[in-house]
N, C-alpha and C positions, 0 to 999 in steps of 0.2 A: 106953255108950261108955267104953274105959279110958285111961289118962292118955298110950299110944302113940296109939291113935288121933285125941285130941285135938292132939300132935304131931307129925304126919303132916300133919292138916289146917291147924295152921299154917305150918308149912314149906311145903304147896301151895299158899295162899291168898300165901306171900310171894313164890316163882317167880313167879304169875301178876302179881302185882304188879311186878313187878320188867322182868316179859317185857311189861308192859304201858309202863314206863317208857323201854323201848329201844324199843319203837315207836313212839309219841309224839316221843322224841328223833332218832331219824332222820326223821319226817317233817317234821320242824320242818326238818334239818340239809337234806334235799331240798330242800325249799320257799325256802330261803336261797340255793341256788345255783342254780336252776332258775331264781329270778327276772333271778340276777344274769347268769346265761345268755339270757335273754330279753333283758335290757336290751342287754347288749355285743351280739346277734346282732341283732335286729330290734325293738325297743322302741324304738328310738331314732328310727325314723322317722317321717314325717309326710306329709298331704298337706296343702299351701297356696296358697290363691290368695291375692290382696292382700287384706289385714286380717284374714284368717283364716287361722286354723291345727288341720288337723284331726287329733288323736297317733292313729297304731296302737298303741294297750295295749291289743289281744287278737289272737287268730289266726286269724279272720276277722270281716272287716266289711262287711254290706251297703251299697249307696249307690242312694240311690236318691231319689225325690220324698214319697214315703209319711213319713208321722210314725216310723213304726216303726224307718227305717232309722237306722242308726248314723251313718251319717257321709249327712246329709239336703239336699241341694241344692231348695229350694221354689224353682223354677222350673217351669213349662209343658214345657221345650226338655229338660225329665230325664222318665223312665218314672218311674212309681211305684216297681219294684224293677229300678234300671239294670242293678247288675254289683255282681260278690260280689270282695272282695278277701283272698287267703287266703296264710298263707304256710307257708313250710315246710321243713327244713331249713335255715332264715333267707335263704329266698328270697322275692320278695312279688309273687304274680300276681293276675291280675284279670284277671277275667270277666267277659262281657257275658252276661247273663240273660235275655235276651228283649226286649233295649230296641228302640224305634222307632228312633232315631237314630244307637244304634250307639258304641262308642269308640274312639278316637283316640288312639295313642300315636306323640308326634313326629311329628304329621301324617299316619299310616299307620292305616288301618282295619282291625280286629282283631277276633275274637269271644275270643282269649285272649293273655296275653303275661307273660312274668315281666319284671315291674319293673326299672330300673336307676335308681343317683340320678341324678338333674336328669332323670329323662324329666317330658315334660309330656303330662298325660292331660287331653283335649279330652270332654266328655261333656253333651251339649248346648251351651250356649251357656259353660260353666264351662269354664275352663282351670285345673288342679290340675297343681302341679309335687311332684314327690315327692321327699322330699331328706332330711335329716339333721334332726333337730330343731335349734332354736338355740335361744341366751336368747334371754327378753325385750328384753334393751337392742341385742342387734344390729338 
């Protein structure tokens, strides 16, 4: 090797470096506003009944009586896998999956329904309101 080709392969080993360094930095610079687009659009929401409060941080969550589910009501009056809650566009629907009993949004029986705040979802014997996160001290 002569002393061009030795600099050639530095100059290309520092592009690659460099084009490695703009990748990294935009995914970082994505990942910063991506989050903060979640949070303003649907992060912010929750389902609760009294004394509990269950957050949507992710974009779908199953419910159901099973250990596995994300947001798990251990009652008899819930299926193992109730209803899948998914959102999108920062809209938040939910599904019923095959439950025995079926849900209930605002009193009306549903197999599907996109969310609004203050509906309240009836799923077994649980009543979950879906609303805005608060603080603690409210």
């Amino acid at each position: 090797m002569n002393s061009t080709d030795l600099i050639l392969c530095a100059i290309a080993a520092a592009a690659l470096d460099i084009c490695a360094m703009v990748l990294i930095i935009s995914a970082y610079t994505e990942r910063r506003s991506s989050k903060r687009y979640w949070k303003r659009t649907t992060g912010l929401m929750e389902l609760t009944e009294p004394g509990v409060q269950f957050p949507l941080d992710c974009d779908e969550l199953l419910i159901g009586r099973h250990a596995s589910a994300d947001i798990r009501l251990a009652d008899i009056s819930v299926s193992r896998y109730h209803a899948m809650l998914t959102v999108d566009s920062g809209r938040w629907t939910i599904t019923d999956i095959g439950s025995k009993s079926g849900i209930f949004i605002n009193g009306n029986l549903v197999k599907k329904a996109v969310l609004r705040e203050n509906d309240m979802i009836s799923i077994g014997s649980h009543r979950l309101v879906f609303r805005r996160r608060r603080e603690k001290s409210e």
